[in-house]
Biotite code that builds the C-alpha atoms (Angstrom):
import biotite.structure as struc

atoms = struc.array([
    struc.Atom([0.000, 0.000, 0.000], chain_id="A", res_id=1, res_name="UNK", atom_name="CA", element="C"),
    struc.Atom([1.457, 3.122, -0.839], chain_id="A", res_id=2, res_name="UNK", atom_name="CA", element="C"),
    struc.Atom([1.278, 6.483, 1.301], chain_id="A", res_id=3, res_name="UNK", atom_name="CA", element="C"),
    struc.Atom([-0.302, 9.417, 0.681], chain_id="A", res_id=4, res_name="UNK", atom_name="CA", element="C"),
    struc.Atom([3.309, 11.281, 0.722], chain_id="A", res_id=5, res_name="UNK", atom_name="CA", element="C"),
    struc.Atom([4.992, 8.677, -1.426], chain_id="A", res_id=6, res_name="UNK", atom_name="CA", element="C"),
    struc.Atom([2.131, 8.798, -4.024], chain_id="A", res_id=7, res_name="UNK", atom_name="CA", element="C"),
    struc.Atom([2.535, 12.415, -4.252], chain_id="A", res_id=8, res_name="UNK", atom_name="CA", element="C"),
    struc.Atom([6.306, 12.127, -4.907], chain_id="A", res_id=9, res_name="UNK", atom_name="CA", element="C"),
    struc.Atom([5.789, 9.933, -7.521], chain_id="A", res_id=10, res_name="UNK", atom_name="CA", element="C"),
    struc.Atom([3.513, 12.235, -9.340], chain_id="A", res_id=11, res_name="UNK", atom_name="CA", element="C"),
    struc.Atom([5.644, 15.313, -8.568], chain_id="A", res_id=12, res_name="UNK", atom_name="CA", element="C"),
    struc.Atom([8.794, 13.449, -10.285], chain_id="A", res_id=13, res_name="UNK", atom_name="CA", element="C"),
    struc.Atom([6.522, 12.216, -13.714], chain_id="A", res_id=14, res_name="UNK", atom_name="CA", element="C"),
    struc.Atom([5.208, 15.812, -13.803], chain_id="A", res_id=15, res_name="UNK", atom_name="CA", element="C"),
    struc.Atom([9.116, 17.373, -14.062], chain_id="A", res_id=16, res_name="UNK", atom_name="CA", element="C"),
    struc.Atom([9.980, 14.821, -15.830], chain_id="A", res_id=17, res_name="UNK", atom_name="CA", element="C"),
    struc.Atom([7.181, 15.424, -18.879], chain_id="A", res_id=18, res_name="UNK", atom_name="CA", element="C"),
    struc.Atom([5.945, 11.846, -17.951], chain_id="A", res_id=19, res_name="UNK", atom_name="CA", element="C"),
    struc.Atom([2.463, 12.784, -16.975], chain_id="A", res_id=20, res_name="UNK", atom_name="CA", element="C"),
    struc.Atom([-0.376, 15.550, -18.261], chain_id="A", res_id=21, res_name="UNK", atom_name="CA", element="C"),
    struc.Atom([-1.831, 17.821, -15.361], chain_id="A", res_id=22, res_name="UNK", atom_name="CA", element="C"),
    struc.Atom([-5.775, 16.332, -14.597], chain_id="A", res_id=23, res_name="UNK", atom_name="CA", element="C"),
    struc.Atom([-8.706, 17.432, -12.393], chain_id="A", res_id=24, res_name="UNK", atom_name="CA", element="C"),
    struc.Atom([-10.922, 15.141, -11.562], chain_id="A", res_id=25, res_name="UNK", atom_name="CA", element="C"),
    struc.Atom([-13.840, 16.693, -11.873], chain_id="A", res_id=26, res_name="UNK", atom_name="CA", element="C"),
    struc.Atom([-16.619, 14.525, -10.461], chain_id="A", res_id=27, res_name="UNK", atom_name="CA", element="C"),
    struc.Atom([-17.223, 12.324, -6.908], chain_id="A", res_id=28, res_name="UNK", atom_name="CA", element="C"),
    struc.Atom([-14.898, 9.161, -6.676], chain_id="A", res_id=29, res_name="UNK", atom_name="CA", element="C"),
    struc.Atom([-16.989, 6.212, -6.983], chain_id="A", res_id=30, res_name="UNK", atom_name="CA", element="C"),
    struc.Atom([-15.193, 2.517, -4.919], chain_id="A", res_id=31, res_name="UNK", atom_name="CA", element="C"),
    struc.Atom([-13.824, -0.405, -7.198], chain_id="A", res_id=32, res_name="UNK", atom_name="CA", element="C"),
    struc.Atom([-11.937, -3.612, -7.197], chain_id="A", res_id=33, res_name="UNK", atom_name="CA", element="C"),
    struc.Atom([-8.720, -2.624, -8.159], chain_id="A", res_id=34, res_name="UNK", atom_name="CA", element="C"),
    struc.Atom([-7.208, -3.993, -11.415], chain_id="A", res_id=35, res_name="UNK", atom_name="CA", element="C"),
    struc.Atom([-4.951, -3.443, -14.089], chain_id="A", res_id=36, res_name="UNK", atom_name="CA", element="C"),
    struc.Atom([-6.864, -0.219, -15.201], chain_id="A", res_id=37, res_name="UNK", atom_name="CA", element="C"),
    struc.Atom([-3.707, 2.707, -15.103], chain_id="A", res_id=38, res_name="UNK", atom_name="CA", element="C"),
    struc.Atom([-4.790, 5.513, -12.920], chain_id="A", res_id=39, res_name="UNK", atom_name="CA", element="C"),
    struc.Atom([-5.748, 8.678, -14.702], chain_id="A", res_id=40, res_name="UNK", atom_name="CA", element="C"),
    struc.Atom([-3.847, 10.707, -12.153], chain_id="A", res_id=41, res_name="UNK", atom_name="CA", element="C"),
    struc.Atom([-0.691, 9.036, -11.643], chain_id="A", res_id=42, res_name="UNK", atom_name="CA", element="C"),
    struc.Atom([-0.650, 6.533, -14.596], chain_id="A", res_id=43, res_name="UNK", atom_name="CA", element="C"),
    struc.Atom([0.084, 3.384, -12.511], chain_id="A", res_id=44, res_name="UNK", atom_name="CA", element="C"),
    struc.Atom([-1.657, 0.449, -12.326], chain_id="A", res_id=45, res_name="UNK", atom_name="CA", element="C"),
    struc.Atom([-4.283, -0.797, -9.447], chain_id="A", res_id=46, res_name="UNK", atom_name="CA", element="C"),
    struc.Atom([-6.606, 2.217, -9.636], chain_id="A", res_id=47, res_name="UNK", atom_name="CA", element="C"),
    struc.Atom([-9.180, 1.601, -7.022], chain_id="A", res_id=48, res_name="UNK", atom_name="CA", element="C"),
    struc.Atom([-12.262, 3.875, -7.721], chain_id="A", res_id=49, res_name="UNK", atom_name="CA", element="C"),
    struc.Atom([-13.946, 5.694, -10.946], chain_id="A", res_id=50, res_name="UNK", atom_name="CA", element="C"),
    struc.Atom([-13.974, 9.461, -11.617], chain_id="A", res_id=51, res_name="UNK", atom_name="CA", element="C"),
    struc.Atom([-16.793, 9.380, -14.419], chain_id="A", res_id=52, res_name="UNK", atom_name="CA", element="C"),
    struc.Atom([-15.919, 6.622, -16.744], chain_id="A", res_id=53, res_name="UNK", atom_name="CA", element="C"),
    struc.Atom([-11.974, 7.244, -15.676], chain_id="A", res_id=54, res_name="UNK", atom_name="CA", element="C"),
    struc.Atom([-9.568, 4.705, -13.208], chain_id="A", res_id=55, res_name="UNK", atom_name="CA", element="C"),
    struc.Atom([-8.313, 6.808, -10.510], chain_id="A", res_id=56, res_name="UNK", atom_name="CA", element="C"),
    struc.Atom([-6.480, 6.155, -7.442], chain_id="A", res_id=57, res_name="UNK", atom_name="CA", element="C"),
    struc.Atom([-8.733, 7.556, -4.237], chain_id="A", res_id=58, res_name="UNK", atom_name="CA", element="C"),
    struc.Atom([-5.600, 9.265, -3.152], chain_id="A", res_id=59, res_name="UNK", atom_name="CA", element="C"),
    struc.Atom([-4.701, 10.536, -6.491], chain_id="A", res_id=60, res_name="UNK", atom_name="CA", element="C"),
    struc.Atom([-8.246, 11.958, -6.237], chain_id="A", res_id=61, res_name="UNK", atom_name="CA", element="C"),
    struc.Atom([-7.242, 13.975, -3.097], chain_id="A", res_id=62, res_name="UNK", atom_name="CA", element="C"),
    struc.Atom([-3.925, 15.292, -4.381], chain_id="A", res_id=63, res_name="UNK", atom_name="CA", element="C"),
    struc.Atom([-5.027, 16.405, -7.324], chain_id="A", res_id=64, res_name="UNK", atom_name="CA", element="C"),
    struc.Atom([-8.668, 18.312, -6.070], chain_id="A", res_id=65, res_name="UNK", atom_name="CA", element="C"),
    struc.Atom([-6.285, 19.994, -3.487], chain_id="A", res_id=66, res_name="UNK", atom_name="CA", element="C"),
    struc.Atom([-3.711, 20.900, -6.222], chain_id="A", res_id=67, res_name="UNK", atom_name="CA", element="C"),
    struc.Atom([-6.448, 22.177, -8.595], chain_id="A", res_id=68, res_name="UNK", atom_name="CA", element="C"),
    struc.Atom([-8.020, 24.758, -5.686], chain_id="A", res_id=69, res_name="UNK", atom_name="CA", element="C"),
    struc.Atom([-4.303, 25.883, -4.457], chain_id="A", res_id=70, res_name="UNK", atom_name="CA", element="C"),
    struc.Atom([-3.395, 26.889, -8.174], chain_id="A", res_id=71, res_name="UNK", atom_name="CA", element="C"),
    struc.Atom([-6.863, 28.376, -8.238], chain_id="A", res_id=72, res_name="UNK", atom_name="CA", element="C"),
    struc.Atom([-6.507, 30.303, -5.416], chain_id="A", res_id=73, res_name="UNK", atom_name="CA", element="C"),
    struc.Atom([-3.034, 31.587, -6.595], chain_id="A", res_id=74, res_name="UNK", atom_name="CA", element="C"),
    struc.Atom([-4.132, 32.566, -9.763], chain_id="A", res_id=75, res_name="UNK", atom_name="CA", element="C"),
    struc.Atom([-6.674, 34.569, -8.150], chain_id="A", res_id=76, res_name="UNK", atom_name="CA", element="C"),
    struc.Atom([-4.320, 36.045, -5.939], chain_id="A", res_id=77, res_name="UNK", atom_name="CA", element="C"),
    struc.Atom([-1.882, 37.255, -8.340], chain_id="A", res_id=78, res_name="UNK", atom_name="CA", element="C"),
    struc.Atom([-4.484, 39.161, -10.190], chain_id="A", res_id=79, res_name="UNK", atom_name="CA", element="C"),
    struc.Atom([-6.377, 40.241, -7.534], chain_id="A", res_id=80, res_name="UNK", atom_name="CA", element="C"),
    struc.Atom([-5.304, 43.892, -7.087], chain_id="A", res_id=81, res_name="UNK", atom_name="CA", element="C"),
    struc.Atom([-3.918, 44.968, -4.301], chain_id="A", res_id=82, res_name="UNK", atom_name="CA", element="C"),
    struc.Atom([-4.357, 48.634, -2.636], chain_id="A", res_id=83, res_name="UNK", atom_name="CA", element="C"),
    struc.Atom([-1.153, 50.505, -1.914], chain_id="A", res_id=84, res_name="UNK", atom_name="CA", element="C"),
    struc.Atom([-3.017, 51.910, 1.309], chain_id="A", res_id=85, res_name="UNK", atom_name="CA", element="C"),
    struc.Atom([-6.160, 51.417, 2.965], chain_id="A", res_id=86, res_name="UNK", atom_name="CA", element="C"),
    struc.Atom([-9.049, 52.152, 1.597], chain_id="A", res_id=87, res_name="UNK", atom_name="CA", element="C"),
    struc.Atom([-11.278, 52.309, 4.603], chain_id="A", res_id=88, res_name="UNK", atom_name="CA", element="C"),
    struc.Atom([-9.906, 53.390, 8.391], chain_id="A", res_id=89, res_name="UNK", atom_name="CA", element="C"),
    struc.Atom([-11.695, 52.172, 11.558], chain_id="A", res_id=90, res_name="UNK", atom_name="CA", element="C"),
    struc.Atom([-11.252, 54.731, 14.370], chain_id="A", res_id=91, res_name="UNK", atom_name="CA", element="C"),
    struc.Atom([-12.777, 53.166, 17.318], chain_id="A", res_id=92, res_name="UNK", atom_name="CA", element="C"),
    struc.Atom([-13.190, 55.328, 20.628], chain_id="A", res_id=93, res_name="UNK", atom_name="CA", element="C"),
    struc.Atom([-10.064, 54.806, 23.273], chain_id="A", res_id=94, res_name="UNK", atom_name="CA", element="C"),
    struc.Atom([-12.942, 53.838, 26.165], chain_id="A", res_id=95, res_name="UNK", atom_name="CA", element="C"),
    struc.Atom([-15.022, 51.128, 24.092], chain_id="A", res_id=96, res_name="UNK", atom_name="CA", element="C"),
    struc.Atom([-12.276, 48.162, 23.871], chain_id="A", res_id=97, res_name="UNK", atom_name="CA", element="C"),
    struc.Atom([-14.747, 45.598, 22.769], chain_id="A", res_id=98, res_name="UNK", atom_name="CA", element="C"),
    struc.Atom([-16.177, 47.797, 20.222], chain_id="A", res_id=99, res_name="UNK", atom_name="CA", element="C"),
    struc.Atom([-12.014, 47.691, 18.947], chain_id="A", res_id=100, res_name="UNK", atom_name="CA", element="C"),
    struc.Atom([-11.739, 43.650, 19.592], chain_id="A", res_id=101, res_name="UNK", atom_name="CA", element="C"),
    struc.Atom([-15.038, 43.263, 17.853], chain_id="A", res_id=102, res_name="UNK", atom_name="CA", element="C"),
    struc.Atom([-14.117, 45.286, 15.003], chain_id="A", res_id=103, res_name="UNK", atom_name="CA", element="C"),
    struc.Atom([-10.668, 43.866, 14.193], chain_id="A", res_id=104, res_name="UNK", atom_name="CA", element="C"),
    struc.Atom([-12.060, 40.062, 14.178], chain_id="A", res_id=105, res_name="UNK", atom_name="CA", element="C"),
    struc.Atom([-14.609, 40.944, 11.366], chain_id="A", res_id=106, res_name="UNK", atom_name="CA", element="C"),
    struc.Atom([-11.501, 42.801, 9.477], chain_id="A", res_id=107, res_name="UNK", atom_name="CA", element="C"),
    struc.Atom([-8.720, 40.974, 10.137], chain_id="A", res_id=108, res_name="UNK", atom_name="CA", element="C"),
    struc.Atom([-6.339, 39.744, 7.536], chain_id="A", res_id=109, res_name="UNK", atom_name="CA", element="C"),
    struc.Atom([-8.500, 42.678, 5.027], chain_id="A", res_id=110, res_name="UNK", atom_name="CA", element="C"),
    struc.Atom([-6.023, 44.469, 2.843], chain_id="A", res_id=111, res_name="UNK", atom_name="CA", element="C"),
    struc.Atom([-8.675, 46.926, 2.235], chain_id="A", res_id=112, res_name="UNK", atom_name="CA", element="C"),
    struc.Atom([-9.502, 47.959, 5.867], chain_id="A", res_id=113, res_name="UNK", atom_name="CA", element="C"),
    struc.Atom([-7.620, 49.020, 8.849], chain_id="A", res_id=114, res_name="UNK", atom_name="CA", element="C"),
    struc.Atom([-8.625, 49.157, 12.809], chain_id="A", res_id=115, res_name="UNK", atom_name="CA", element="C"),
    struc.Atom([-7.248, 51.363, 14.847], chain_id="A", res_id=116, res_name="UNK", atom_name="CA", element="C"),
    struc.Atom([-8.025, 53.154, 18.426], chain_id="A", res_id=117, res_name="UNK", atom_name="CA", element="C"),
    struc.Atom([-8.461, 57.151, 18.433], chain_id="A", res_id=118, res_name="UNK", atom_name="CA", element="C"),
    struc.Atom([-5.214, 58.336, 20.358], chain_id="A", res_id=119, res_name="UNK", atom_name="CA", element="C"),
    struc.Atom([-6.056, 61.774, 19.504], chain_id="A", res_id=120, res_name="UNK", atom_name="CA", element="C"),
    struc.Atom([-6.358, 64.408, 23.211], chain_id="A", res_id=121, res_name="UNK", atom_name="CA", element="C"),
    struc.Atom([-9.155, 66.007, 23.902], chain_id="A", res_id=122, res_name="UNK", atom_name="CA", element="C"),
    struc.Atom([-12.794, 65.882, 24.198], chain_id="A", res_id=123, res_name="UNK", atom_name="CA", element="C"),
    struc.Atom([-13.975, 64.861, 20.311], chain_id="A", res_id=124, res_name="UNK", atom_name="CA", element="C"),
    struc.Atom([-17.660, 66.071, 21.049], chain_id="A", res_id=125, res_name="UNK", atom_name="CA", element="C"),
    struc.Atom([-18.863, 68.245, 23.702], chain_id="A", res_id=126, res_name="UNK", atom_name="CA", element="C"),
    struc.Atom([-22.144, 68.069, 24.617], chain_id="A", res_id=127, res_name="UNK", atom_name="CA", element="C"),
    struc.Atom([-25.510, 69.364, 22.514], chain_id="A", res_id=128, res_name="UNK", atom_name="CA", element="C"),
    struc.Atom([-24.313, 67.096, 19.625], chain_id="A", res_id=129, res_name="UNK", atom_name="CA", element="C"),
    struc.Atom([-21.816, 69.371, 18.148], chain_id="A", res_id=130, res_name="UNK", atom_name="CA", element="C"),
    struc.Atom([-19.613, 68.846, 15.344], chain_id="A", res_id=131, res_name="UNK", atom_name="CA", element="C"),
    struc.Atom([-16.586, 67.021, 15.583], chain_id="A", res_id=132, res_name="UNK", atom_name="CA", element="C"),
    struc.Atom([-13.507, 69.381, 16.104], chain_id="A", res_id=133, res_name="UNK", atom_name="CA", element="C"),
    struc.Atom([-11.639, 68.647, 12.694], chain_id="A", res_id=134, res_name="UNK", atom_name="CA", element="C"),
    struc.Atom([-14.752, 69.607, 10.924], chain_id="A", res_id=135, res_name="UNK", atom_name="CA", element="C"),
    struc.Atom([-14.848, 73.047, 12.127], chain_id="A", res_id=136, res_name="UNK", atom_name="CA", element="C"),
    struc.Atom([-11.839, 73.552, 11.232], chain_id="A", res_id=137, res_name="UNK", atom_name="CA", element="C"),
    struc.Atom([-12.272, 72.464, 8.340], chain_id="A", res_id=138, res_name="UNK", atom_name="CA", element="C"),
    struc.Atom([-13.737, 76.655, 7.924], chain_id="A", res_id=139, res_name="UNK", atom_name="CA", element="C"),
    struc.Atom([-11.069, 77.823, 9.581], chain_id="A", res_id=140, res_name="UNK", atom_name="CA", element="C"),
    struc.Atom([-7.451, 79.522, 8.142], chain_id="A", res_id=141, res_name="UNK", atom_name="CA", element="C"),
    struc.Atom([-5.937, 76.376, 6.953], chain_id="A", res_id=142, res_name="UNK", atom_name="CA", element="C"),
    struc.Atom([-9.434, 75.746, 4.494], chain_id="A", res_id=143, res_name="UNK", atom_name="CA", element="C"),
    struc.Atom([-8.616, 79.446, 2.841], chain_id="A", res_id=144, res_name="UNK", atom_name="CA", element="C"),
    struc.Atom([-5.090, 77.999, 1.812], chain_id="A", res_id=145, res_name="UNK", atom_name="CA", element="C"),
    struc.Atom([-6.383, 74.783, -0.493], chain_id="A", res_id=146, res_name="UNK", atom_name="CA", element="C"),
    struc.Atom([-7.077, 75.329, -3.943], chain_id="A", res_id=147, res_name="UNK", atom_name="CA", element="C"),
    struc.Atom([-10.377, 75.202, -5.051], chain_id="A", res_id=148, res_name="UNK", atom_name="CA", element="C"),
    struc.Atom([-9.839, 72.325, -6.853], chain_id="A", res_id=149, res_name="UNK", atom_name="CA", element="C"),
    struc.Atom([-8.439, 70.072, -4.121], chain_id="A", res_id=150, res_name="UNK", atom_name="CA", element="C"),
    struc.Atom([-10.622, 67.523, -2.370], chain_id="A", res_id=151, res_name="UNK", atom_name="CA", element="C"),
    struc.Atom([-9.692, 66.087, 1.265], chain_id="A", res_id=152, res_name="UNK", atom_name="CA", element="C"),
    struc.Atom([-8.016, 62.471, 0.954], chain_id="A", res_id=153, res_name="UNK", atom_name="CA", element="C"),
    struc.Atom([-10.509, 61.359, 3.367], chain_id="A", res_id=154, res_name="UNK", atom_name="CA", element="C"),
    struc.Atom([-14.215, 61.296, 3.911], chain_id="A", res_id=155, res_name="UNK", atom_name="CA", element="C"),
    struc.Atom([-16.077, 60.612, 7.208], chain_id="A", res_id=156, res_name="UNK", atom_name="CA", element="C"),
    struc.Atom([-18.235, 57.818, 5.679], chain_id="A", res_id=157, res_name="UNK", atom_name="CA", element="C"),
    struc.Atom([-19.860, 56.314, 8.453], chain_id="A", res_id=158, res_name="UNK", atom_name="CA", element="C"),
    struc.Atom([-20.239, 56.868, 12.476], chain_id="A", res_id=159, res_name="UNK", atom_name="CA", element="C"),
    struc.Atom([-21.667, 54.013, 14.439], chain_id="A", res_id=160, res_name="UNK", atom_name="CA", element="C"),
    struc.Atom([-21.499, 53.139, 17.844], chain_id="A", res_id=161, res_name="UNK", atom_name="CA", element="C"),
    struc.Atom([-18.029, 53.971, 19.408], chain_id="A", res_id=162, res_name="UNK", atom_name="CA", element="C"),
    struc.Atom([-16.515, 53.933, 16.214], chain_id="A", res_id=163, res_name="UNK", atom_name="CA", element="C"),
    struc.Atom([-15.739, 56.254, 13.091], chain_id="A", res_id=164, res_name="UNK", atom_name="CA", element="C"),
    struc.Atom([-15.051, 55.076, 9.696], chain_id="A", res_id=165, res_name="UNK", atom_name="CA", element="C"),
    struc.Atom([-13.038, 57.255, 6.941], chain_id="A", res_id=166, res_name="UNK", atom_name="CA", element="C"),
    struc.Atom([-13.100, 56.048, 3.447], chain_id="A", res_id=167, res_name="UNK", atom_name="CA", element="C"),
    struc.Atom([-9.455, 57.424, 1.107], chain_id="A", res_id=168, res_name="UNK", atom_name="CA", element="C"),
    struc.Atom([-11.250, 59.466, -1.975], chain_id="A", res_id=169, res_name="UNK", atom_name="CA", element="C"),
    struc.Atom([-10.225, 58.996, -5.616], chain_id="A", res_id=170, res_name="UNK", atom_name="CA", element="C"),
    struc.Atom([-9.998, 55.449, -7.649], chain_id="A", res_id=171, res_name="UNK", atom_name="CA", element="C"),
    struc.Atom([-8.064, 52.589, -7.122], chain_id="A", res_id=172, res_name="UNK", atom_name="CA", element="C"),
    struc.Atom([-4.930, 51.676, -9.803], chain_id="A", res_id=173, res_name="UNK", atom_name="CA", element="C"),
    struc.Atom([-4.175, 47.963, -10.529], chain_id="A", res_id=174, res_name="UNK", atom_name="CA", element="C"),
    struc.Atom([-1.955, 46.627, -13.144], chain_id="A", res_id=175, res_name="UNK", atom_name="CA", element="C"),
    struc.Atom([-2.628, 43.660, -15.542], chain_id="A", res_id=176, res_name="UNK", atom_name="CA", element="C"),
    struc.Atom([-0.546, 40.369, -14.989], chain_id="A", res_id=177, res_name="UNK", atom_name="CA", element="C"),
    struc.Atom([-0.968, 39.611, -18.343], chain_id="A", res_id=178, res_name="UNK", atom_name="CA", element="C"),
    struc.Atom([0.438, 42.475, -20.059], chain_id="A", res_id=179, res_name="UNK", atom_name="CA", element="C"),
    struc.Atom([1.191, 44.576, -17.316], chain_id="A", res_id=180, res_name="UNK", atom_name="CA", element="C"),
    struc.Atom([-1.185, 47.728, -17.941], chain_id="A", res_id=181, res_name="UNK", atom_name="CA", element="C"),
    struc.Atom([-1.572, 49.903, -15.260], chain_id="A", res_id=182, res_name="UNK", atom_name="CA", element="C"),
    struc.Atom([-5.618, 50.412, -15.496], chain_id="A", res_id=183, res_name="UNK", atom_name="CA", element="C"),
    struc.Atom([-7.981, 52.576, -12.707], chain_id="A", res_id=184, res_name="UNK", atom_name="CA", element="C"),
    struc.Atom([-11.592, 52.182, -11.177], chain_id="A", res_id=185, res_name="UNK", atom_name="CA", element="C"),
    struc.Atom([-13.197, 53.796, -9.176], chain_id="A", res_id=186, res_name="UNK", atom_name="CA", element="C"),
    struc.Atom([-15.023, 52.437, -6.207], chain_id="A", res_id=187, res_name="UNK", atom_name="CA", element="C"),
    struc.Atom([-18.345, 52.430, -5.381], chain_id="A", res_id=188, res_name="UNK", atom_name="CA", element="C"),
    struc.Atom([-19.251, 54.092, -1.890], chain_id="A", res_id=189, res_name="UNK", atom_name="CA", element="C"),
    struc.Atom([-20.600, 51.672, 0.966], chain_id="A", res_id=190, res_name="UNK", atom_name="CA", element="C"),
    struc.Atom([-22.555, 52.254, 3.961], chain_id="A", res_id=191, res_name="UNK", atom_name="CA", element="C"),
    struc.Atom([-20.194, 50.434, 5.510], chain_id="A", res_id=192, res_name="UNK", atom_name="CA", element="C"),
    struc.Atom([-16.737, 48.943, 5.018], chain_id="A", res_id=193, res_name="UNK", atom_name="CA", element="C"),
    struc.Atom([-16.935, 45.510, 3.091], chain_id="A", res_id=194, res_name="UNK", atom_name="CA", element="C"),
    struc.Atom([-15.336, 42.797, 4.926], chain_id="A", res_id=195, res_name="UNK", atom_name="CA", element="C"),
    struc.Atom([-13.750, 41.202, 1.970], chain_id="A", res_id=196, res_name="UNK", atom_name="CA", element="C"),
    struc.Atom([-13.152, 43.340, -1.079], chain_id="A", res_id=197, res_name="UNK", atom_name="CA", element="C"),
    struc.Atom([-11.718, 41.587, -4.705], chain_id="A", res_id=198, res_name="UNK", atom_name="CA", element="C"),
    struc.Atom([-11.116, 43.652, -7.764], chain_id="A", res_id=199, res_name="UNK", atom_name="CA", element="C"),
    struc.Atom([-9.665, 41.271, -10.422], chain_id="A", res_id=200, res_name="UNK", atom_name="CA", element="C"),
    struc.Atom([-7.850, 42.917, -13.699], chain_id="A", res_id=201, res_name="UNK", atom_name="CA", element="C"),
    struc.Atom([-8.575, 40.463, -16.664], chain_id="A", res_id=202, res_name="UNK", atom_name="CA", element="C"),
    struc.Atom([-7.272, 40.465, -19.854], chain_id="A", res_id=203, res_name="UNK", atom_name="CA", element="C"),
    struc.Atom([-9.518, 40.225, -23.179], chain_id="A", res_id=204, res_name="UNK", atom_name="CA", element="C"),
    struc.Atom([-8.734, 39.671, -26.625], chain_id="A", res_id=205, res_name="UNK", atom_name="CA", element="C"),
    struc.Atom([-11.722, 41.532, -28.921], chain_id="A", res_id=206, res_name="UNK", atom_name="CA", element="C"),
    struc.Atom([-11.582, 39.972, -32.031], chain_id="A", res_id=207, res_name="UNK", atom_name="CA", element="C"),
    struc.Atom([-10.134, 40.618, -34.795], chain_id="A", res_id=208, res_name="UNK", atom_name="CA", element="C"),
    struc.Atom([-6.907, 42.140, -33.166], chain_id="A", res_id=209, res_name="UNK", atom_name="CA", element="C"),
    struc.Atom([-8.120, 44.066, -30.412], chain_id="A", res_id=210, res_name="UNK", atom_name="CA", element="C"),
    struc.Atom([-7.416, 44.395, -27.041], chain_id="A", res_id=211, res_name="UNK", atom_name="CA", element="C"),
    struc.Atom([-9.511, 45.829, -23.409], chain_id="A", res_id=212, res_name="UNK", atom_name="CA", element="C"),
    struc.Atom([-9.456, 45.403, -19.450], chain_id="A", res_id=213, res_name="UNK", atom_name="CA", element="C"),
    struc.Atom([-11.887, 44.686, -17.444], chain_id="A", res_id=214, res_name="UNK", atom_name="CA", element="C"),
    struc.Atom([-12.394, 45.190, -13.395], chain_id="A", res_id=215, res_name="UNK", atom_name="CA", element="C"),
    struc.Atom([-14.352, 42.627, -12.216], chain_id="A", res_id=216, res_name="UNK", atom_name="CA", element="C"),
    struc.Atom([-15.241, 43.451, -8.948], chain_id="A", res_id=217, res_name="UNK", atom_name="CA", element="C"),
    struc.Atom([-16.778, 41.593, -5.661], chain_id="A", res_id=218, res_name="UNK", atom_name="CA", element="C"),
    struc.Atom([-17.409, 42.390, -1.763], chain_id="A", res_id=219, res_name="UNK", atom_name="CA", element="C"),
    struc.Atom([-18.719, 40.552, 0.658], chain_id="A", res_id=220, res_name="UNK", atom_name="CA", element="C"),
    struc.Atom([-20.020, 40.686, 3.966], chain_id="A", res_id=221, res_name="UNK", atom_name="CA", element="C"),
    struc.Atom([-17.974, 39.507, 7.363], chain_id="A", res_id=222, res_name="UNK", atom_name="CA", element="C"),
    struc.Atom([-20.385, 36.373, 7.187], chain_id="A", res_id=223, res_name="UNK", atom_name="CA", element="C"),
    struc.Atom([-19.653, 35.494, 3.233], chain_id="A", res_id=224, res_name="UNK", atom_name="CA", element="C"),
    struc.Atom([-22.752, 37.134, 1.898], chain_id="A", res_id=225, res_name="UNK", atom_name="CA", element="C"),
    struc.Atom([-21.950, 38.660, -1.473], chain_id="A", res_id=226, res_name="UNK", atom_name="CA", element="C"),
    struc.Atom([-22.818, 43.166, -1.237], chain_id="A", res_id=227, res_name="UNK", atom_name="CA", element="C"),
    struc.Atom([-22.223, 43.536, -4.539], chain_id="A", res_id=228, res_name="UNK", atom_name="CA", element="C"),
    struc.Atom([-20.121, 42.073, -7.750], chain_id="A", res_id=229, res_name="UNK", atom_name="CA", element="C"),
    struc.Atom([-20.320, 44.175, -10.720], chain_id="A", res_id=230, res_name="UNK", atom_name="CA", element="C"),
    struc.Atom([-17.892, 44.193, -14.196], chain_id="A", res_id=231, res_name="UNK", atom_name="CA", element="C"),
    struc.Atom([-16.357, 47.722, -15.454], chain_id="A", res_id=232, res_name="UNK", atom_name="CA", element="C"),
    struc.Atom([-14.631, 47.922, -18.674], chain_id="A", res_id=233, res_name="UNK", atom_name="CA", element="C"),
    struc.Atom([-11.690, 50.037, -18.155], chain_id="A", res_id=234, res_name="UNK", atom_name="CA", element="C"),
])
């Protein structure tokens, strides 16, 4: 009986070696009495179940389903675009630690998001509800030395409950991994921070000899529930 690890050798070895074609078995494994049927996924004799009307080894099955989703997810990764900054910052109140706990776990590991606790001195409101103290000054001296043309780099795009969220203004830049153009998008606003955000640059050939990019775009909520997934030519 061979192991799972030796198995996988083999096939490693025939693949550098040009000995054996890539395969994905596609469909549930069903049993079988082994035979002299060659396995589709290692081409050795013995194969002990059926993928469709194809001999397979059961653990040839495994490797290969697991190879097929890590190249899968690598692909994805490498053209998944990733932001040179933040787009969406998380300032939760210095006295509400749970609100801070609570919002890292449903962000954590997001490129597109960052946490953090408000350090800044000083009472933020005072009370009667007024306006936070960087938005009057927002009137003040420094407001009469910005162009007219220039927009802050920041907007307050949300306030919940001990927490503030700021989304960066202007559209996100990705490059193609196929040819390597540098294409933008701009990104729709949200209520609220998506937990999971993937904008994937792909490639298309128009025919006859003609060339475009598309941004094909998905977020998703901290449970897995799709917000929105939309396509932009670019």
């Amino acid at each position: 009986m061979i192991s799972q690890r030796a198995r996988e050798k083999r096939i490693l070895e025939k693949l550098r070696a040009g000995m054996l074609s890539p395969a994905t078995p596609t469909d549930t494994p069903h049993p079988r009495s082994g035979g002299e049927d060659r396995c589709h996924g290692c081409d050795e004799p013995e194969a002990d179940s059926l993928v469709g009307e194809n001999p397979w080894h059961s653990l040839c099955v495994l490797f290969w389903q697991g190879r097929s989703e890590s190249l899968r997810e690598r692909r994805s990764a490498d053209r998944n675009v990733t932001p040179e900054r933040p787009r969406w910052t998380i300032v939760a109140r210095a006295d509400r630690p749970e609100v801070f706990a609570a919002l890292r776990r449903s962000f954590v590991g997001s490129a597109w998001v960052q946490v953090v606790v408000d350090r800044r001195r000083g009472q933020r409101r005072r009370s009667g509800g007024n306006a936070p103290e960087a938005e009057r000054r927002g009137v003040g001296r420094r407001s009469a030395d910005r162009l007219p043309t220039q927009v802050p780099d920041f907007r307050l795009a949300h306030r919940g409950d001990g927490f503030e969220v700021y989304e960066a203004i202007g559209p996100v830049s990705g490059r193609c991994s196929q040819c390597s153009t540098m294409v933008s998008v701009e990104i729709p606003r949200f209520t609220e921070p998506p937990a999971r955000l993937e904008l994937t640059v792909v490639h298309e050939t128009i025919p006859p000899n003609r060339t475009r990019h598309v941004v094909e775009m998905q977020s998703f909520s901290a449970t897995g529930r799709v917000l929105l997934a939309s396509r932009v030519v670019v």
